[in-house]
C-alpha positions in Angstrom: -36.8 54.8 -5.6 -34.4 54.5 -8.8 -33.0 58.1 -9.5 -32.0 57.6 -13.0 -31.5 59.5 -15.8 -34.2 57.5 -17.6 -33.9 59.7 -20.6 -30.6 59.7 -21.2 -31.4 55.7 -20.9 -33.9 55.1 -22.9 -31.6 55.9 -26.1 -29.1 53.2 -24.9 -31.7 50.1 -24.4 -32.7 48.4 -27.3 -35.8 46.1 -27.8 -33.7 43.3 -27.8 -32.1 44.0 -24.7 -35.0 43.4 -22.8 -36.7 40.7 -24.4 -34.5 37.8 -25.1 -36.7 35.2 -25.9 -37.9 37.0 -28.7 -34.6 38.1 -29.8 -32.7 34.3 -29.1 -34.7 31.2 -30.4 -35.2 28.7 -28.6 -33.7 25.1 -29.2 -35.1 22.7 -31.2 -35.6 19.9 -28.9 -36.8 22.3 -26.1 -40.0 24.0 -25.9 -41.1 27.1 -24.6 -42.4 26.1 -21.4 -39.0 24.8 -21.1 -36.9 27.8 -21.9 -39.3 30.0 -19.7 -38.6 27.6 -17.2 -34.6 27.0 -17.0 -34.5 30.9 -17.2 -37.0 31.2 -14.1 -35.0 29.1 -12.1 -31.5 30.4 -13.7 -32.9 33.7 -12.1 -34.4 32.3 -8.8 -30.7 30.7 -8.2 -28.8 34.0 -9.1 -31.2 35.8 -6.3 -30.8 33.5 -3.6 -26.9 33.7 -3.9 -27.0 37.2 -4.0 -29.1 37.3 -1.3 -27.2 35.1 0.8 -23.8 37.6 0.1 -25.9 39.7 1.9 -26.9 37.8 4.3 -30.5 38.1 3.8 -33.9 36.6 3.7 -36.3 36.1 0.8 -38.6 34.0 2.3 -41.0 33.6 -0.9 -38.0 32.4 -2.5 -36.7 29.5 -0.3 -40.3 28.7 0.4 -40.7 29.5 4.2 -43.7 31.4 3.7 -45.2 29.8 7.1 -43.2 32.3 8.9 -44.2 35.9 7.0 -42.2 38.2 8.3 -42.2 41.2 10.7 -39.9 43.9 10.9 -38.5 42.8 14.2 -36.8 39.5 12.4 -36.9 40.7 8.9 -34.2 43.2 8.7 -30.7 40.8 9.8 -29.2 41.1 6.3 -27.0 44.6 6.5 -28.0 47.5 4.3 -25.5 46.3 1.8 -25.2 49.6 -0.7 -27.0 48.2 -3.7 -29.1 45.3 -4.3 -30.4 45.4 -8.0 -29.9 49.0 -8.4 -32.2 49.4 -5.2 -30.3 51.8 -3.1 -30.9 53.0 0.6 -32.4 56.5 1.3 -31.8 58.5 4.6 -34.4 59.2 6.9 -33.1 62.3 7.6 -33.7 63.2 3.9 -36.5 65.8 2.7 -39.0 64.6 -0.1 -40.2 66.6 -2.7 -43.6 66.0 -4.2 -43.6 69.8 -6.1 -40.6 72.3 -7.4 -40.7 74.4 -4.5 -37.5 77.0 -4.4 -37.1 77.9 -1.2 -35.3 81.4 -1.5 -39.4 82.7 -2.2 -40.1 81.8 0.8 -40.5 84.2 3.4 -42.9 83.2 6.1 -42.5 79.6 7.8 -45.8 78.2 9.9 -46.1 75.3 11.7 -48.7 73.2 13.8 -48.1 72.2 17.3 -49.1 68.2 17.7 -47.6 65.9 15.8 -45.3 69.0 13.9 -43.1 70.0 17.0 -44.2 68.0 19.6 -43.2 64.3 19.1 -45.1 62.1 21.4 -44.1 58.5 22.8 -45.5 55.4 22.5 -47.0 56.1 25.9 -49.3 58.8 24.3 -51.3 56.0 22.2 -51.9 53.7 25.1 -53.0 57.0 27.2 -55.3 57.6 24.5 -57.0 53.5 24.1 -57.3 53.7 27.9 -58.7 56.8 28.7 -61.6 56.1 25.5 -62.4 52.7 27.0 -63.4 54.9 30.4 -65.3 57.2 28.8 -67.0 54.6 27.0 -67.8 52.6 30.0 -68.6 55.5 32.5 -70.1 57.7 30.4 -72.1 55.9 27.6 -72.9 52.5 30.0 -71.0 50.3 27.9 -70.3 46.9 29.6 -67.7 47.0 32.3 -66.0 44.5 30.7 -64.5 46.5 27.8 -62.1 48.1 30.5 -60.2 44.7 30.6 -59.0 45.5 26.7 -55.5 45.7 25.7 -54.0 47.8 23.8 -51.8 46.6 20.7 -49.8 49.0 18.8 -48.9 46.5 16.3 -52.3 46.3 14.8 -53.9 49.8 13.2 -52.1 51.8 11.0 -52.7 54.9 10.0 -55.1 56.4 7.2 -57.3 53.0 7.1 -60.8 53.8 6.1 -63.8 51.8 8.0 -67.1 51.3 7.0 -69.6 52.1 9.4 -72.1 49.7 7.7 -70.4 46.5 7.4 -67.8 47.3 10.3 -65.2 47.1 8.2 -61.4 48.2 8.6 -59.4 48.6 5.7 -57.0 50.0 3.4 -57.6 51.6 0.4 -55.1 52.9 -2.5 -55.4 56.3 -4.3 -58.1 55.3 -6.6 -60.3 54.0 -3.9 -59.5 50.5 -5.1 -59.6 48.3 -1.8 -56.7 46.2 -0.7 -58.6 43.0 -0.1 -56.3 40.9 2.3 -56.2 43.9 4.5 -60.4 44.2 5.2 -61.4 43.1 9.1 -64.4 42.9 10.6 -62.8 43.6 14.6 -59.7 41.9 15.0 -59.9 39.1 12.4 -59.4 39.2 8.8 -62.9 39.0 6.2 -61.3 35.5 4.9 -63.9 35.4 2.2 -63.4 38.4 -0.8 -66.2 37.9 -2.5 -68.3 39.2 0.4 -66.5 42.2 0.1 -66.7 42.1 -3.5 -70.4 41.7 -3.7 -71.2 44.6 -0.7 -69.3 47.3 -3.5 -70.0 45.3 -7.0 -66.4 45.1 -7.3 -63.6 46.3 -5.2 -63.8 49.9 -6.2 -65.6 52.2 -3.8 -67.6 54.9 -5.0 -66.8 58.7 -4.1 -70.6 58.9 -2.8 -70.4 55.6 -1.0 -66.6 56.6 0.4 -68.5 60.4 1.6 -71.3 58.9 3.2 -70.6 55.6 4.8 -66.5 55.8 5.2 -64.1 57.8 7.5 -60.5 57.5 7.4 -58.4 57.8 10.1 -56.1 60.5 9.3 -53.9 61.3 12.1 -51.6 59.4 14.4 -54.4 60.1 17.5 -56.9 58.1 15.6 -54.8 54.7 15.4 -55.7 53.7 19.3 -58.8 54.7 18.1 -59.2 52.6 15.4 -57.6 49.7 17.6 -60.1 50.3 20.4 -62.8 50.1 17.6 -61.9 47.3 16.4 -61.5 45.5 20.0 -65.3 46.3 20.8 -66.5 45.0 17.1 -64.9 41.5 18.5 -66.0 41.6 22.1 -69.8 41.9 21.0 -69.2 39.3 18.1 -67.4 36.9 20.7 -70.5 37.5 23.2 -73.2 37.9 21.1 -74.0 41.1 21.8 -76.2 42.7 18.6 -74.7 45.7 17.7 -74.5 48.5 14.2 -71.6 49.2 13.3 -72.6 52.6 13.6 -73.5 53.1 16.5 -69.7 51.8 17.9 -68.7 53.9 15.4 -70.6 57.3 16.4 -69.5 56.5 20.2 -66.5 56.0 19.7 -66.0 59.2 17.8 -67.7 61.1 20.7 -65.7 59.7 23.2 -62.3 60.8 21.4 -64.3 64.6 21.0 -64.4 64.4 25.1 -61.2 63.0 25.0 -59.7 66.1 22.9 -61.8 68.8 24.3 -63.8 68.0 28.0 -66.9 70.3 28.2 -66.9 73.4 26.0 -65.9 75.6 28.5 -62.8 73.4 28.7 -62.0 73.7 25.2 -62.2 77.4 24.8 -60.2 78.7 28.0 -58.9 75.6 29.5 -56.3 72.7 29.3 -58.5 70.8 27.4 -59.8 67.1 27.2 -58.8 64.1 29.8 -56.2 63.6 27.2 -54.2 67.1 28.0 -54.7 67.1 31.2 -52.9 63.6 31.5 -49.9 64.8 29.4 -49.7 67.7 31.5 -49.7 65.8 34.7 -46.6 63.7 33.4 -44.9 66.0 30.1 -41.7 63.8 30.0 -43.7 60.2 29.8 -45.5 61.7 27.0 -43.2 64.4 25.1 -40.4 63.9 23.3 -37.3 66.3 23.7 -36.2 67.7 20.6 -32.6 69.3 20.6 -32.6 70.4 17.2 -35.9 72.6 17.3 -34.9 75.8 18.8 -31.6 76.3 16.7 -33.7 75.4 13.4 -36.3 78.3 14.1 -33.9 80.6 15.9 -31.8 79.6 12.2 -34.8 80.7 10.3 -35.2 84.0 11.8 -31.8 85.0 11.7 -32.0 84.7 7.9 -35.0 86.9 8.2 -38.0 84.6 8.1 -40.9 85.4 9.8 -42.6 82.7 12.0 -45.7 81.6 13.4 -47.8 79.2 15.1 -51.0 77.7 14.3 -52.6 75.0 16.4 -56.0 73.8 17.5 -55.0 72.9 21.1 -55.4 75.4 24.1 -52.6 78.0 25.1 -52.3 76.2 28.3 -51.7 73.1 26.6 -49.1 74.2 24.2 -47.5 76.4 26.9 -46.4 73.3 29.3 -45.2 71.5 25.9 -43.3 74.1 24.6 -41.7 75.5 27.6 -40.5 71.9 27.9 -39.9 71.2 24.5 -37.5 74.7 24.5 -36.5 75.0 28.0 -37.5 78.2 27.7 -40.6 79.9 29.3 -40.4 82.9 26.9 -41.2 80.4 23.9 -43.2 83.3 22.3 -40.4 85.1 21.4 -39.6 82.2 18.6 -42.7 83.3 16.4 -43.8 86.2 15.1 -47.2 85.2 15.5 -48.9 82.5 18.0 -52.6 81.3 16.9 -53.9 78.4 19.4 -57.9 76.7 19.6 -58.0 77.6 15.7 -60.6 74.8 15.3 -58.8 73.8 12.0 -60.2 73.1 9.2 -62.6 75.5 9.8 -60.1 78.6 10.5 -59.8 78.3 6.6 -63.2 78.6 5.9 -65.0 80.6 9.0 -65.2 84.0 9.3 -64.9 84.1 13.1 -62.7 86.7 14.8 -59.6 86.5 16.0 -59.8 87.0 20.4 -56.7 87.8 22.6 -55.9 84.4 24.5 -54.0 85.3 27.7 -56.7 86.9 29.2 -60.4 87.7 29.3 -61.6 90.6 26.2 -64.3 91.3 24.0 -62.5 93.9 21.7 -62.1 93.3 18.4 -58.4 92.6 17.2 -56.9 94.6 14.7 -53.3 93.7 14.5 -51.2 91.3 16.0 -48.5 92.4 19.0 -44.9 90.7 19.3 -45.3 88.7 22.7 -49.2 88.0 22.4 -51.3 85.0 21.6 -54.7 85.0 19.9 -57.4 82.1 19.4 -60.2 81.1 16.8 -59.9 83.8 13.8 -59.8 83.0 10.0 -57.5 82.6 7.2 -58.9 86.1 5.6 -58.5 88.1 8.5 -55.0 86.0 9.0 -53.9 87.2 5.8 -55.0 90.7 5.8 -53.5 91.4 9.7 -50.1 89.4 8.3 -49.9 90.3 4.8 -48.6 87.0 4.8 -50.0 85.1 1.8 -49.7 82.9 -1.3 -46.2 81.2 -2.4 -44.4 82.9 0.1 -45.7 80.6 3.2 -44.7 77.4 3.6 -46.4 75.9 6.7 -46.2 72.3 8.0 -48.6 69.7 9.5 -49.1 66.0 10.2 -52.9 66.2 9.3 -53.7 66.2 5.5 -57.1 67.2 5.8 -57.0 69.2 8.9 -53.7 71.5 7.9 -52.8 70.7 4.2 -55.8 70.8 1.7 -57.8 74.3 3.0 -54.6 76.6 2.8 -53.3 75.1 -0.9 -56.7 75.7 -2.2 -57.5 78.4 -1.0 -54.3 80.7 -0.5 -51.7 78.8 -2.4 -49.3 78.2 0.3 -47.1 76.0 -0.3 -46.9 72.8 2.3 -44.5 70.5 3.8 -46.6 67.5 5.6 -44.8 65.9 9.1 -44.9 62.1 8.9 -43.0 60.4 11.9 -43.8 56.4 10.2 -41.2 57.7 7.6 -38.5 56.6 10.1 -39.5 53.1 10.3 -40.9 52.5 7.4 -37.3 53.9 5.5 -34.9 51.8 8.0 -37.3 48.5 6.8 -36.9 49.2 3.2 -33.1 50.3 3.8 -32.6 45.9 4.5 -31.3 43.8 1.9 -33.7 41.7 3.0 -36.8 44.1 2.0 -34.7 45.3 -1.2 -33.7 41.5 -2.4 -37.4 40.7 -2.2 -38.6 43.4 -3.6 -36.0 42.8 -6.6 -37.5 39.1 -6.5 -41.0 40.2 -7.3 -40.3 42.7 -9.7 -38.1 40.0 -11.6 -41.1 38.0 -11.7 -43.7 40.0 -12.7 -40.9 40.6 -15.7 -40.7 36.6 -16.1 -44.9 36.5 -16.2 -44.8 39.3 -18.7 -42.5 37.4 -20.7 -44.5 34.4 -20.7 -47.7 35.9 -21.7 -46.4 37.2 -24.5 -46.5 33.8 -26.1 -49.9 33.0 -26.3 -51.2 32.0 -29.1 -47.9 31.5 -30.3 -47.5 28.9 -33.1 -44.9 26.9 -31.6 -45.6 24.5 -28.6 -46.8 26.0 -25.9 -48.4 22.9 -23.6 -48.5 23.9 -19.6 -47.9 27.3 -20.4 -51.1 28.5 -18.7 -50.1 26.2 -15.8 -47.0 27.5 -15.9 -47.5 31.5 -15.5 -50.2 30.5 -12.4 -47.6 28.9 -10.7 -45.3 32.1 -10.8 -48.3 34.0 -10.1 -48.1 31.9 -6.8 -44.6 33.0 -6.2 -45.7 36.7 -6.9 -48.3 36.4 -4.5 -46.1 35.3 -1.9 -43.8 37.8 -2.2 -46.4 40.5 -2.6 -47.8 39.3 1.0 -44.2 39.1 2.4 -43.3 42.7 1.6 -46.5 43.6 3.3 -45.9 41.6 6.1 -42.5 43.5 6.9 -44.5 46.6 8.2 -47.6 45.4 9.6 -49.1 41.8 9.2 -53.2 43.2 9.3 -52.3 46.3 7.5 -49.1 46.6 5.6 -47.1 49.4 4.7 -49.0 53.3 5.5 -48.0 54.6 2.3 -48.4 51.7 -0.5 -51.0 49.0 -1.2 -49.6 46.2 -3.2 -48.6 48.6 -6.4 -50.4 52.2 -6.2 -49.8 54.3 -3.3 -52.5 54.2 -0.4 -55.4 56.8 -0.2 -53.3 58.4 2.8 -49.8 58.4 0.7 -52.2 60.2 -2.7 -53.2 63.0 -0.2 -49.7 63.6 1.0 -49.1 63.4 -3.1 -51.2 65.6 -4.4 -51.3 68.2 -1.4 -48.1 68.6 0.4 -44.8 69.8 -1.7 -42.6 68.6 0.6 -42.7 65.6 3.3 -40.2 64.2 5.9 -40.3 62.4 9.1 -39.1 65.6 10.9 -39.2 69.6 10.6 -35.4 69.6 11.7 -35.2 67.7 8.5 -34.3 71.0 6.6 -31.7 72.1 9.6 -29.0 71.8 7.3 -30.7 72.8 3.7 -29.5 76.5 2.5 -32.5 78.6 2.4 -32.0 79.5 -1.4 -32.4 75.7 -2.1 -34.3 74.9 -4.8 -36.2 71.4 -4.0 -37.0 69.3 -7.5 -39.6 66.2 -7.8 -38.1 63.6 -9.6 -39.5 63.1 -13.0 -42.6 61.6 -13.0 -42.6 59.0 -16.1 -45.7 57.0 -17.7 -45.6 53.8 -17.8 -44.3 54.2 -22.1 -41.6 56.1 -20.8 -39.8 54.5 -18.1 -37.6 51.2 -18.1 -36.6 51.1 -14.8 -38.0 47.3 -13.9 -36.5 46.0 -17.1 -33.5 47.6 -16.4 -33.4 46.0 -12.9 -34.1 42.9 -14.9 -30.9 42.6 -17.0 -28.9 43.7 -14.5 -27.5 46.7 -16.7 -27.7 49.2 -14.8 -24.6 49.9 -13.7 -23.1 49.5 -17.1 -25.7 51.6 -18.8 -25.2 54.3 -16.4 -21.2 54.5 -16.6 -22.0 53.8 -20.8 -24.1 57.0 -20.5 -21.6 59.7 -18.6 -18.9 58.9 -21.3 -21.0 60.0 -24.3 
């Protein structure tokens, strides 16, 4: 968030500046509680004027916490340029997980869903309606389920949900659950300590998290997770006896018949109910994208070569790209066109590669300009190619699906396609978001300060009381920075400190991720993408430096030495 030159700033800040109680005694006639105190609310007073310059909101601070916000009346405040040293970041912006230097690149892949299509809002409620039929006509669920609504502003994507206890939830990178964010249906588990008890803690356990967990990785699972959710509450609000389970299993076969119809379907035709209803109606459900042909017609013209690699049918793919490109020779942007790879498993398999336009049993040998294959494997890919290692860079939205297999086992560098980026980026670009982010962090420096002092020999009466009371506050604004994205859920890509399970993924196996491929229309394709230093939590000063304010100074102090 804070791209400083921490090390050039480390030699500048001193003990003392960051700890000024220790460093300035405190008067005689006034204890520490007392000190602590004025300073808390010399701080709290310097933040709510700042925040009304900006003309935003920290509701933690001015104690309105009855009305936890949403991002539809959170963000009034302008986007004022800095706010604590808290700057704004474009959306438009790449961002680099790994050194990745582009100019050894040679070979640029991408996925089809999610990568170049864009799909509406429409797509989602398509999807919750056309599971609750399934469900009802095919598996004899009651008729009653039809009635269900779908509500976008619920799920979220990569929550995990326990198919024992019915569970929704969020989890961080460790596997450490976020507790205010567990549901059982459509209403929160009020009551921690029954979550608590279920895992001995609120850690969940790799085997546990294997066997009796899914997460829902992709944008097409959130309806599902919604719908999910919206039957767990039906049978709990009619008494219906149910295992979680069960729902679960259902549920997870209906969005297989959803994706794919019969087999038959999902080798040589459209595909699932879902497909065919995009197809029927391609501009209520796809999103034009203006930039996409001049970016890949960009790429080639610099001499990369291109391909495509998707699970969905040719037919499917051809309807959306010929719209997506206004072009019906679409082909001719790649170099190679793979559909029905039935990734993950492409990377594993070693199933043939077939000819996809018509009917042939011959083997395939090579791959012709103009044609399309399905099925085949990453070996045989890379042998027929030559394409291999660093020199691919291919991009997906699904981490599991199109980001892991082809890291581990080829090398290929990745870039991961993650349209919440928008959203989330324009909420944290508010003063609003930023001043109350500044807010907590302040705290948390104020409650570090405090604890500092006990045992200490001097007074210290109510100090205890004292650092629960700004634990309080912290809460509150912990809960009101969650509340900006999603009130069940929260932000996709942080818990209340470590990043979430979904956001660790992206981490650990994409080098690059943006909301957009067009992202990189406008980077030179020698360009040389580097991470920001990661620093431990010994080596960086970046909340204390917020703290005192100093940043500015210490950053003009720094270029003039």
């Amino acid at each position: 968030m804070l791209r400083l030159q921490s090390h050039r700033l480390t030699s500048l800040v001193t003990l003392s500046t960051l700890r000024p109680f220790h460093s300035t005694p405190c008067h005689r006639h006034a204890t520490i509680v007392d000190s602590l105190r004025s300073n808390f609310n010399a701080k709290k007073q310097e933040h709510i004027q700042l925040a009304k310059r900006d003309r935003a909101t920290i509701l933690s601070v001015t104690g309105n916490c009855d009305g936890l916000t949403t991002r539809k009346n959170y963000g009034q405040g302008g986007p004022s340029a800095d706010v604590y040293g808290l700057g704004i970041t474009s959306p438009n912006e790449v961002f680099i997980n790994n050194e990745l230097n582009l100019r050894h690149v040679n070979v640029y892949g991408f996925d089809y869903d999610y990568t170049l299509a864009n799909y509406t809002d429409n797509l989602s409620r398509a999807i919750y309606d056309i599971l609750k039929d399934i469900l009802v006509d095919m598996m004899r669920y009651p008729k009653h389920i039809k009635d269900l609504q779908f509500d976008p502003t619920f799920a979220i994507r990569g929550l995990h949900f326990d198919v024992n206890k019915g569970w929704l939830m969020k989890i961080d990178n460790y596997a450490n659950i976020q507790l205010n964010t567990v549901h059982l249906g459509r209403m929160p588990v009020n009551d921690p300590e029954e979550v608590i008890q279920h895992f001995g803690g609120t850690h969940i356990s790799p085997d546990y998290l294997a066997n009796n967990m899914f997460q829902l990785s992709d944008l097409f699972s959130v309806p599902q997770a919604c719908l999910l959710s919206d039957i767990l509450q039906y049978f709990k609000e009619h008494n219906i006896s149910f295992h979680p389970r069960y729902l679960s299993d259902d549920v997870g076969q209906a969005a297989r018949i959803l994706h794919t119809g019969s087999h038959m379907d999902g080798a040589f035709g459209v595909g699932g109910r879902l497909h065919m209803a995009v197809i029927d109606d391609i501009a209520q459900y796809l999103e034009k994208s203006p930039k996409l042909v001049g970016f890949i017609e960009r790429l080639r013209k610099h001499g990369k070569k291109t391909f495509l690699l998707t699970n969905s049918s040719l037919p499917f793919i051809d309807q959306g790209m010929k719209y997506l490109t206004s072009n019906p020779d679409w082909r001719d942007l790649f170099d190679a066109v793979i559909v029905s790879a039935r990734k993950p498993e492409f990377y594993r398999s070693r199933r043939p590669f077939r000819r996809a336009r018509e009917p042939t049993w011959d083997s395939v040998d090579m791959f012709e300009p103009g044609e399309v294959y399905q099925g085949g494997n990453l070996t045989d890919f890379t042998r027929l190619t030559g394409w291999s290692g660093q020199n691919v860079l291919y991009f997906g939205d699904h981490v599991f699906s199109d980001l892991i297999d082809p890291t581990v086992e080829q090398g290929w560098r990745t870039g991961a396609i993650i349209h919440e980026l928008d959203a989330e980026i324009q909420t944290r670009n508010t003063a609003s978001y930023r001043h109350t982010l500044a807010w907590l962090i302040r705290i948390e420096n104020l409650i570090n300060e405090a604890q500092t002092y006990y045992g200490h020999e001097e007074e210290t009466d109510g100090l205890y009381s004292l650092i629960n009371e700004w634990r309080e506050q912290r809460r509150q604004a912990r809960h009101e920075l969650r509340n900006v994205f999603n009130s069940a859920f929260g932000s996709v890509f942080r818990t209340y400190h470590n990043p979430t399970y979904f956001a660790g993924k992206i981490r650990q196996f994409a080098d690059i991720y943006m909301s957009s491929v067009t992202n990189l229309d406008h980077i030179p394709m020698d360009y040389v993408f580097y991470p920001d230093r990661t620093y431990l939590p010994h080596e960086r000063l970046v909340e204390s430096l917020i703290d005192t304010g100093r940043i500015k100074e210490l950053l003009r102090s720094s270029r003039h030495k």
